[in-house]
C-alpha positions in Angstrom: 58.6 -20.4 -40.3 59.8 -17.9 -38.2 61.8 -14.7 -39.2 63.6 -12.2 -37.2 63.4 -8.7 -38.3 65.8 -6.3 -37.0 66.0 -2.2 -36.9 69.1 -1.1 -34.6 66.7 2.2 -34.5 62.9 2.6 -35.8 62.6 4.3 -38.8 59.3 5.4 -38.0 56.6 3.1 -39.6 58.4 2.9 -42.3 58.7 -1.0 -42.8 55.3 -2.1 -40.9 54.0 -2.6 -44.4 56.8 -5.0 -45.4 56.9 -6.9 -42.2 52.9 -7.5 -42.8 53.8 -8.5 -46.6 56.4 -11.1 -45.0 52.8 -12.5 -42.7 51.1 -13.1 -45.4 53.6 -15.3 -46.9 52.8 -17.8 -43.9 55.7 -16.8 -41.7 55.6 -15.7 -38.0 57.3 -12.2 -38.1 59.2 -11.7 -34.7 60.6 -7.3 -35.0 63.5 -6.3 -32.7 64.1 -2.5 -32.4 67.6 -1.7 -30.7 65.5 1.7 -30.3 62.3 2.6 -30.8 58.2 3.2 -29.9 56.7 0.6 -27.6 53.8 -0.4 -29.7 55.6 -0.8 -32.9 54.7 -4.2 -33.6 52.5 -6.7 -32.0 53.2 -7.4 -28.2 53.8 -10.9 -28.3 56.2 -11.0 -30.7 58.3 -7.3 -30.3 61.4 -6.3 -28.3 63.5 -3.7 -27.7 66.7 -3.6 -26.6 66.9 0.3 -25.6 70.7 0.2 -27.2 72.1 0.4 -30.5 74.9 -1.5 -29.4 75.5 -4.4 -31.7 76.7 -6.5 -28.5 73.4 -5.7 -26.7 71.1 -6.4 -29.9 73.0 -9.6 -30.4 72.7 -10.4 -26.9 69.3 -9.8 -26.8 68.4 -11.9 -30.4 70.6 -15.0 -28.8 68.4 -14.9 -25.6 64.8 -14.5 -27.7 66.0 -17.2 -30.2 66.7 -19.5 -27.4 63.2 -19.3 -26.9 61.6 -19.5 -29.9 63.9 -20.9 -32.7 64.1 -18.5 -35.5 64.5 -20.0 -38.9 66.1 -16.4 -40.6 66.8 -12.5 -40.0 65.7 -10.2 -42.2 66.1 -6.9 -43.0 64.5 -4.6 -45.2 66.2 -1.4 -43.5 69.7 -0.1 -45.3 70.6 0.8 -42.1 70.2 -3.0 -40.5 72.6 -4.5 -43.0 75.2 -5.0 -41.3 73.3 -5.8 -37.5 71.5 -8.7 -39.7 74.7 -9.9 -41.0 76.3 -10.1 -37.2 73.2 -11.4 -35.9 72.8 -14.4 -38.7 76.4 -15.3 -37.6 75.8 -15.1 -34.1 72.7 -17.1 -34.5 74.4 -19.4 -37.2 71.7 -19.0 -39.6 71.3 -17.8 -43.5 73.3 -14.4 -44.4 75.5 -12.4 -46.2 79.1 -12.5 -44.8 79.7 -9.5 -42.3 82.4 -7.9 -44.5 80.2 -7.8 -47.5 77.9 -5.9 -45.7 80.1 -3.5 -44.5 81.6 -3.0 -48.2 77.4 -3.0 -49.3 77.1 -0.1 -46.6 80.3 2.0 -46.9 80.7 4.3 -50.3 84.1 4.4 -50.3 85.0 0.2 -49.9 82.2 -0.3 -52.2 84.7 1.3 -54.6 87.6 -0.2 -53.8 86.0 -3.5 -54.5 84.5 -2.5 -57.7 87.7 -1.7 -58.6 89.5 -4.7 -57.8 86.7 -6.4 -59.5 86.7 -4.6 -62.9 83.5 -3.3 -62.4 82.8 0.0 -64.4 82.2 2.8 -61.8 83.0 6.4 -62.1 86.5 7.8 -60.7 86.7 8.5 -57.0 88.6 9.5 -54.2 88.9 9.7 -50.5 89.0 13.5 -49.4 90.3 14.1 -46.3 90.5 17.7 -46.8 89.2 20.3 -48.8 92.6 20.6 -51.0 92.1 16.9 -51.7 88.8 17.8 -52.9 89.2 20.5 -55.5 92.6 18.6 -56.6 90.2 15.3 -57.2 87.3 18.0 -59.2 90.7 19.8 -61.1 91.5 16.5 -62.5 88.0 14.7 -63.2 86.6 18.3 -64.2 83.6 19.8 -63.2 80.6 18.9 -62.3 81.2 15.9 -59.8 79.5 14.7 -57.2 80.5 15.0 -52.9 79.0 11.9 -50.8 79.7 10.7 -47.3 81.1 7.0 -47.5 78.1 6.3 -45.1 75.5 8.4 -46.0 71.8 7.5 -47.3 68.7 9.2 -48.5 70.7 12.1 -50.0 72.5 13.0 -46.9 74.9 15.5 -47.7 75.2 14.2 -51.3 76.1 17.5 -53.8 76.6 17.9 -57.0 79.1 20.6 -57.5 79.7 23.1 -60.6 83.1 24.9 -59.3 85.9 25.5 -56.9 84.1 28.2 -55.4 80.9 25.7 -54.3 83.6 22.8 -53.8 84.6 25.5 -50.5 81.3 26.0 -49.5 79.8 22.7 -50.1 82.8 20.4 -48.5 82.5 22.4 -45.3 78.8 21.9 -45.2 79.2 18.3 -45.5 82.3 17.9 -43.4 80.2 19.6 -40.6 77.2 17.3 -41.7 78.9 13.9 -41.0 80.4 15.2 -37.9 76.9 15.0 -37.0 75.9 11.3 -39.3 75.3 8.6 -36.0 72.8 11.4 -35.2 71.2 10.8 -38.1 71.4 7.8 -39.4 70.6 4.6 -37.9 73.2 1.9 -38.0 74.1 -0.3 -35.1 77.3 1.3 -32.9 80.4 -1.0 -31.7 80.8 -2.2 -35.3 83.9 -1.5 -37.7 81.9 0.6 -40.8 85.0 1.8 -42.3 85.9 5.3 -42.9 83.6 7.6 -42.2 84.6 10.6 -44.7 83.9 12.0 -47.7 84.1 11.0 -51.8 84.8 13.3 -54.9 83.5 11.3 -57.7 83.5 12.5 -61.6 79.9 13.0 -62.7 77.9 10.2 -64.9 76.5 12.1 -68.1 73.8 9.9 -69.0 70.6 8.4 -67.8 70.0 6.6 -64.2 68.0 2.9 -64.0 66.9 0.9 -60.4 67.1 -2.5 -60.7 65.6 -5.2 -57.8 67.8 -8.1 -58.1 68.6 -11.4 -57.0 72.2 -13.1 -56.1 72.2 -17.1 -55.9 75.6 -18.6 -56.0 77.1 -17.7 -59.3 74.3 -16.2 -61.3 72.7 -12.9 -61.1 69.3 -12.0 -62.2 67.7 -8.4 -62.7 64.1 -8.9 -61.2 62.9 -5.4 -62.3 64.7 -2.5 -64.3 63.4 0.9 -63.5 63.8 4.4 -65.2 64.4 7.0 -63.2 63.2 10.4 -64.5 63.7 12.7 -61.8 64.4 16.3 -62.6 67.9 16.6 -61.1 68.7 19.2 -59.0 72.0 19.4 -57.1 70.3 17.6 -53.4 69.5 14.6 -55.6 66.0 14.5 -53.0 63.6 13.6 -55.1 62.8 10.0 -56.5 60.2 9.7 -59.9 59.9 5.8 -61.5 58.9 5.3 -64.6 58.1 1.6 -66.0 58.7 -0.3 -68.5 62.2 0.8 -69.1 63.7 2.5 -72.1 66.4 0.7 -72.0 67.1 -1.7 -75.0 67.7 -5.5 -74.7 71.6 -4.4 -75.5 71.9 -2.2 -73.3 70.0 -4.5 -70.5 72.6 -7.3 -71.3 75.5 -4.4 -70.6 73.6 -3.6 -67.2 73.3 -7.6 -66.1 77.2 -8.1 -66.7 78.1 -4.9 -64.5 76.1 -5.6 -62.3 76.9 -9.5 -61.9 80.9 -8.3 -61.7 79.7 -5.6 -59.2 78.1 -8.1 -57.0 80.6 -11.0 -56.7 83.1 -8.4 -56.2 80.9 -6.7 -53.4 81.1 -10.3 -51.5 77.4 -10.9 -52.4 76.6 -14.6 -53.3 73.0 -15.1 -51.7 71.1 -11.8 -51.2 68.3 -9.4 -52.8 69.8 -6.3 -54.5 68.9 -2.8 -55.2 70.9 -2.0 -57.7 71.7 1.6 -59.1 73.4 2.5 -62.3 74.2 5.4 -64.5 75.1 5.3 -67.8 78.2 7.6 -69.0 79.2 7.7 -72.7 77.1 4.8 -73.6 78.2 2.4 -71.3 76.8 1.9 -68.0 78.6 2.2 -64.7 78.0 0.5 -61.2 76.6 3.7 -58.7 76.1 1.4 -55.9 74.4 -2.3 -54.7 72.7 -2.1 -51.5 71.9 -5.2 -50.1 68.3 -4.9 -49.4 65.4 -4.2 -51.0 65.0 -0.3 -52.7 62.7 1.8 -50.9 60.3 4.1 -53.0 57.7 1.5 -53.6 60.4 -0.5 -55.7 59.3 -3.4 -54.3 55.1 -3.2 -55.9 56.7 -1.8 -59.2 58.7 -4.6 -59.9 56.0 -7.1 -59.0 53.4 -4.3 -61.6 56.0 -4.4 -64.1 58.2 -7.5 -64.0 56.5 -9.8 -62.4 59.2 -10.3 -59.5 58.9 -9.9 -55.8 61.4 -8.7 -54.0 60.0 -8.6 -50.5 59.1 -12.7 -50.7 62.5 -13.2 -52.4 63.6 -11.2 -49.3 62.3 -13.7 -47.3 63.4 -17.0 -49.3 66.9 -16.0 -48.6 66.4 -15.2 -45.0 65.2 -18.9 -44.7 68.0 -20.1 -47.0 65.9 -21.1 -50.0 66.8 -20.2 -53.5 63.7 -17.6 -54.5 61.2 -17.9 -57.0 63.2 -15.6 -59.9 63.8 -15.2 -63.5 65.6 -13.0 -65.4 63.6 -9.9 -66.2 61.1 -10.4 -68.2 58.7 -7.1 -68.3 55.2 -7.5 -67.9 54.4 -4.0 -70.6 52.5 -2.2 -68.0 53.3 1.5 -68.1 53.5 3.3 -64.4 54.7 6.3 -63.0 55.5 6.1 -59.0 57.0 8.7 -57.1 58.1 9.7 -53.1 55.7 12.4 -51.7 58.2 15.1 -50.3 56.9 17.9 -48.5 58.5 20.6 -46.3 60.6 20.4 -43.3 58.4 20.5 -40.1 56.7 18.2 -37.2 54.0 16.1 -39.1 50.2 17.1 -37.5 48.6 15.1 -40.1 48.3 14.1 -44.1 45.1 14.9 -45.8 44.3 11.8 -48.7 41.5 13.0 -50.4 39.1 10.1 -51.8 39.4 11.7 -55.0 42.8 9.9 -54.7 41.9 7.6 -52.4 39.7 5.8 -54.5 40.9 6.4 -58.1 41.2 3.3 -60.1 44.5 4.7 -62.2 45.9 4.7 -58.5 48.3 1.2 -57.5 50.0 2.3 -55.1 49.3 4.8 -52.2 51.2 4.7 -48.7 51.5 7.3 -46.3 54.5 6.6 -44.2 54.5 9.8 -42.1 52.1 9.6 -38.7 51.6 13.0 -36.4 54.6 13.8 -34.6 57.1 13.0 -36.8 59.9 15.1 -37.8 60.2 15.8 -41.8 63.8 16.4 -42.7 65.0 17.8 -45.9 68.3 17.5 -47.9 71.0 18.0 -46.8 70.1 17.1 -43.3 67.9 14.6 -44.3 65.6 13.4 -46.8 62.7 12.3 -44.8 59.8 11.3 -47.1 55.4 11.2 -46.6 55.2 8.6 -48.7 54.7 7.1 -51.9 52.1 7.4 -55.2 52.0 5.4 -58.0 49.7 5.7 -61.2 48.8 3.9 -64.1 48.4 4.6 -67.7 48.1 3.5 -71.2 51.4 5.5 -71.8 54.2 7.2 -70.0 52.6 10.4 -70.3 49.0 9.2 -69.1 50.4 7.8 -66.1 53.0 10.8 -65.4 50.3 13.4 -65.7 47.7 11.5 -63.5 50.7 10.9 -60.7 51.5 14.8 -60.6 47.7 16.1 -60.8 46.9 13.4 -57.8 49.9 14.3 -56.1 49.2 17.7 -55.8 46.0 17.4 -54.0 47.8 15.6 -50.8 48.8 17.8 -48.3 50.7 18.1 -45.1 49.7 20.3 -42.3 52.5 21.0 -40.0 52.7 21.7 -36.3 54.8 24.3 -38.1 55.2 25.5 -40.7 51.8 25.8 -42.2 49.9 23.6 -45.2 52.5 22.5 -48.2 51.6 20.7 -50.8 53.1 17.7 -51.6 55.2 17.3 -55.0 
């Protein structure tokens, strides 16, 4: 079979990894790049468009499936989602409807369709301006949370303690998005909603990932992650734990959210990276991507659960119902983590074989080549890559991932040697 992958713009070598995963399935992979390096991908089968138009990319995949006959487009890129949904209709092959991956990609009609779905989210509004954002905090009280409706990886996201940082941190992120189609990496010509700011109250209780699966009416929870990252107020830094804490109660509460989530998102056929908080006992929808979740999510839920997200990535793609079952976990206790490191131009990363070769180690991918750019929150949330450890326990594992991770290191172009964390 033959699968198109698309990136409206590179995200450095971020998804090489999953496009080999995809090859070693059986399937031809065939990558087009609306902007990005020339040797990316193999020669044979990689094009760029030098555009991010989505007229030019979807030009451009009519005229190369013309030649070749693709049996599906892929994504594993949050900012594709939508390009892969125009594309699979242009094309007439396997894929979400376009609007559902608009409302998948914008915050704010994410919401709206919760809402009109029952799903339990948090309260939220549309700020336009920065009265409408410390009415929205007056009423919800503080803390609560500022996002862009079309941010990702932290961009801009706050969480804010008072009217005083509401001033300060609304102007920062009104200036930020201003800025957003230089950061992120959607397609341009397409219809992405509003492109603004949320006030949203603030979730009290504990965060779990989940890798799903959506086939016609049923919904199945692949993987459920912990997520025990010491929150600051950038939300920048991601730390997995598996098997969850959660209870089989409290798993059944997540599967129902998250099934009246997903039909009311518009998503019937589609892998899912699923994000919820709990508030009060109960848990409450954050968001559904429609894609795979990044931070080795993907070799965690296949550790842990059993479930492969990046095969039932391609199974849908090709139109095939996947090889799923609701989640089931395997008992094997990890720890994973994103390696984050300081803002600078990326000379190289120094792996040690102390961590190179370590048998508690299952996952280890740097992401980050020389040359390029490391942003931090709030301009960006650019990452080096991605550890994962085993144990016998929680604290086992936890321990080994932090005492590895702290013997990778970065050296800049500038600034000097940081450690990673």
């Amino acid at each position: 079979m033959k699968l198109l992958a698309i990136e409206p713009q590179q995200y450095m070598h971020y998804y090489q990894g999953r496009y080999q995963r995809a090859e070693s399935y059986g399937h031809d992979v065939y990558v087009l790049n609306g902007i990005g390096t020339t040797d990316f991908w193999r020669e044979d089968r990689y094009r760029l468009v030098g555009s991010k138009q989505i007229d030019d990319i979807i030009a451009e995949a009519r005229r190369w499936h013309a030649e070749e006959q693709f049996d599906g487009v892929i994504t594993f890129a949050e900012f594709a989602v939508t390009a892969v949904a125009a594309v699979a209709e242009a094309l007439g092959l396997p894929g979400i409807d376009v609007q559902a991956a608009i409302q998948s990609r914008n915050k704010y009609l994410m919401r709206q369709a919760y809402q009109r779905g029952g799903a339990p989210i948090p309260s939220y509004r549309y700020v336009a301006e920065l009265s409408d954002a410390l009415a929205a905090a007056e009423e919800y009280g503080y803390p609560v949370i500022l996002k862009p409706t079309l941010g990702a990886g932290s961009y801009y996201v706050f969480k804010v303690h008072s009217p005083q940082e509401m001033t300060e941190r609304f102007g920062e992120a009104q200036e930020g998005i201003a800025h957003l189609g230089d950061l992120l990496a959607d397609a341009d010509g397409m219809d992405l909603g509003p492109n603004g700011l949320l006030v949203e109250s603030f979730l009290n209780g504990k965060e779990y990932l989940m890798e799903c699966v959506a086939w016609d009416d049923e919904v199945y929870l692949g993987s459920v992650v912990d997520r025990i990252t010491q929150e600051g107020d950038n939300f920048d830094d991601d730390v997995h734990h598996a098997p969850t804490t959660l209870s089989p109660e409290d798993i059944a509460k997540v599967h129902r959210a998250v099934t009246i989530a997903a039909h009311a998102q518009g998503l019937r056929r589609s892998v899912m990276h699923a994000e919820v908080r709990f508030h009060n006992g109960e848990p409450h929808l954050l968001e559904i991507a429609a894609r795979v979740g990044g931070g080795g999510l993907e070799t965690i839920a296949q550790l842990t659960a059993d479930h492969d997200p990046i095969e039932a990535t391609v199974d849908i793609g090709l139109g095939r119902k996947p090889k799923v079952r609701h989640f089931q976990p395997t008992g094997t206790h990890i720890t994973a983590m994103c390696l984050i490191s300081e803002a600078g131009y990326v000379d190289e990363v120094i792996v040690p074989d102390e961590v190179k070769n370590s048998d508690k180690v299952f996952l280890l991918k740097i992401t980050a080549k020389p040359g390029d750019k490391i942003k931090r929150p709030p301009e960006g949330n650019t990452i080096i890559g991605f550890l994962g450890t085993k144990g016998n326990s929680f604290e086992e594992a936890f321990n080994t991932m932090n005492d590895l991770a702290a013997k990778i290191h970065v050296r800049f172009r500038e600034p000097a040697i940081a450690a990673a964390h």
